[in-house]
C-alpha positions in Angstrom: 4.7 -4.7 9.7 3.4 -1.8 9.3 6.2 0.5 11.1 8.4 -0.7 8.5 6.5 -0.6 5.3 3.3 0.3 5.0 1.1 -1.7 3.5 3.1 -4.3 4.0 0.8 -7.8 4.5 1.7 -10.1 7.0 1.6 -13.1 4.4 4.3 -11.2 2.1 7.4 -12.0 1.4 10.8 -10.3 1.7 13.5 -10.9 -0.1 17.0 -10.9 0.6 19.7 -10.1 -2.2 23.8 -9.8 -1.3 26.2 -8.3 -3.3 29.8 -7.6 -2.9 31.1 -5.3 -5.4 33.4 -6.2 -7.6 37.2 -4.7 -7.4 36.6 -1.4 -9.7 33.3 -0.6 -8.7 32.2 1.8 -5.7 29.3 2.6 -4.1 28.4 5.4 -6.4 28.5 2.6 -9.1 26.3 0.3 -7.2 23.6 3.5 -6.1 23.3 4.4 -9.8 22.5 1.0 -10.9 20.0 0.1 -7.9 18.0 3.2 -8.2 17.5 2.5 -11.8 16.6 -0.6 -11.1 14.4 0.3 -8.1 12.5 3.5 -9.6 11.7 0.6 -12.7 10.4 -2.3 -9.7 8.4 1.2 -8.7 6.8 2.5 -11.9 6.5 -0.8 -13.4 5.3 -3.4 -10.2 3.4 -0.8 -7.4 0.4 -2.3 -9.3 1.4 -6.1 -9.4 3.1 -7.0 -6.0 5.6 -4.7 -4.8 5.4 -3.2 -1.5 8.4 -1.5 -1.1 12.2 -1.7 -0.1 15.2 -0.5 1.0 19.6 -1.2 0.4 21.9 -1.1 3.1 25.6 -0.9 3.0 27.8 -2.7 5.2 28.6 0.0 7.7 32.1 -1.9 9.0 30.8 -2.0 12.3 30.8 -5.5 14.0 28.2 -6.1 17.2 30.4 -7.8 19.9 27.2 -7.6 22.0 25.1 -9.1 19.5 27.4 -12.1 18.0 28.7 -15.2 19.0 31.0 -15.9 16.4 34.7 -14.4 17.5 35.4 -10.9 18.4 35.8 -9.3 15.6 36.3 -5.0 15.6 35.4 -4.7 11.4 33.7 -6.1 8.8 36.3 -7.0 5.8 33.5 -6.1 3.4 33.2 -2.6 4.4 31.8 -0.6 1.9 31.2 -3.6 -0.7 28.6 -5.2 0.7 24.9 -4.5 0.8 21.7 -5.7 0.8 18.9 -5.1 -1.3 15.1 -6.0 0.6 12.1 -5.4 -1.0 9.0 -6.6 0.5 6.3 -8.3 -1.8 2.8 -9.0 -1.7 3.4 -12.7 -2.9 6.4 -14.7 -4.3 4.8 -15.4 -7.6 4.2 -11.2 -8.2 8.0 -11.1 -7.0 8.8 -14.0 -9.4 6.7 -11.8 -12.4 8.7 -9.0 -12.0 11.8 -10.2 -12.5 10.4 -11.9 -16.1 9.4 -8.5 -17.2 11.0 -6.8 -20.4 11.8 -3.5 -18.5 13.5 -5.3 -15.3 16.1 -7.7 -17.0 18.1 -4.9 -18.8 18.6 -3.3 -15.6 19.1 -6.3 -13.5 22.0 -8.0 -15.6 23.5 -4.0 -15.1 23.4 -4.6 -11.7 25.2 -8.0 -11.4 27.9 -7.2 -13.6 29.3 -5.3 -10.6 28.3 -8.5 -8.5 31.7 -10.7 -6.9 29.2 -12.7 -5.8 26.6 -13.3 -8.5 23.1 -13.4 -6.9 21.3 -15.1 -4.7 17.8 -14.0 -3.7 16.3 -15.3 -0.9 12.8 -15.1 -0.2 11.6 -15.2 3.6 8.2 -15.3 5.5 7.9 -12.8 8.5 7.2 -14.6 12.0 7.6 -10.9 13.9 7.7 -7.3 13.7 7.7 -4.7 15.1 9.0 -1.0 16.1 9.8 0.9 19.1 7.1 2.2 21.9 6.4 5.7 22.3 8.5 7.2 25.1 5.5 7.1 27.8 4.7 3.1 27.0 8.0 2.3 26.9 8.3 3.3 30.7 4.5 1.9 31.5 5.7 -1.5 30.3 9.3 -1.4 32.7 6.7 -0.4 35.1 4.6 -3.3 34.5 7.8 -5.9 34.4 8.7 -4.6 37.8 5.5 -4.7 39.0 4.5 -8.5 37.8 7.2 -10.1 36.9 10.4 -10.5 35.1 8.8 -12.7 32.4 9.7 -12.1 28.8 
């Protein structure tokens, strides 16, 4: 996993939190909050756990190639949706850091914006990966042509 985070073990854990914000709140509300939050999982967890992470926002763009659910053209939740993923050396270090002094102050913050509440979800990787270089990338069509259409 190493493309994605560095350091990253192949035993961690990710996890998974959704939130849909609240009518009243934007995305500016929502940044402020999480990078507090994050910057304090940084200063106060880099030693005991955390790995790293990332948000993403719900861009409104719906995959018609890549689902099998309907047809849809947009995401209702545009803009109010996002996820938070941080990747973790273990669950209980994840589990920790959310007991901490510093980390609850910050976390109730951000659910008060939450429509949703929280759920976090912790998952195990079975794959990763990132995209070859140019040159291997045409050495392995190369090699599919050459021996087979297999996977």
């Amino acid at each position: 996993m190493s493309g994605l985070i560095p350091g990253f073990p192949m035993d961690g854990v990710v996890t998974v939190n959704r939130v849909i914000l609240k009518v009243g709140y934007t995305v500016d509300d929502l940044e402020e909050r999480v990078a507090l939050l994050c910057e304090n999982v940084k200063t106060y967890h880099s030693e005991t756990g955390f790995v790293g992470g990332f948000v993403a926002l719900n861009s409104g763009q719906v995959s018609n190639e890549g689902s099998t659910v309907g047809q849809a053209v947009a995401s209702g939740l545009s803009g109010r949706e996002a996820l938070i993923i941080t990747f973790w050396r273990s669950f209980e270090e994840h589990e920790a850091s959310h007991r901490s002094d510093t980390f609850q102050p910050l976390f109730r913050q951000v659910l008060e914006l939450c429509e949703n509440g929280n759920e976090e979800i912790a998952y195990s990787v079975l794959w990763s990966g990132k995209a070859y270089p140019v040159a291997e990338a045409r050495a392995a069509r190369e090699a599919k042509e050459r021996f087979g259409k297999a996977a």
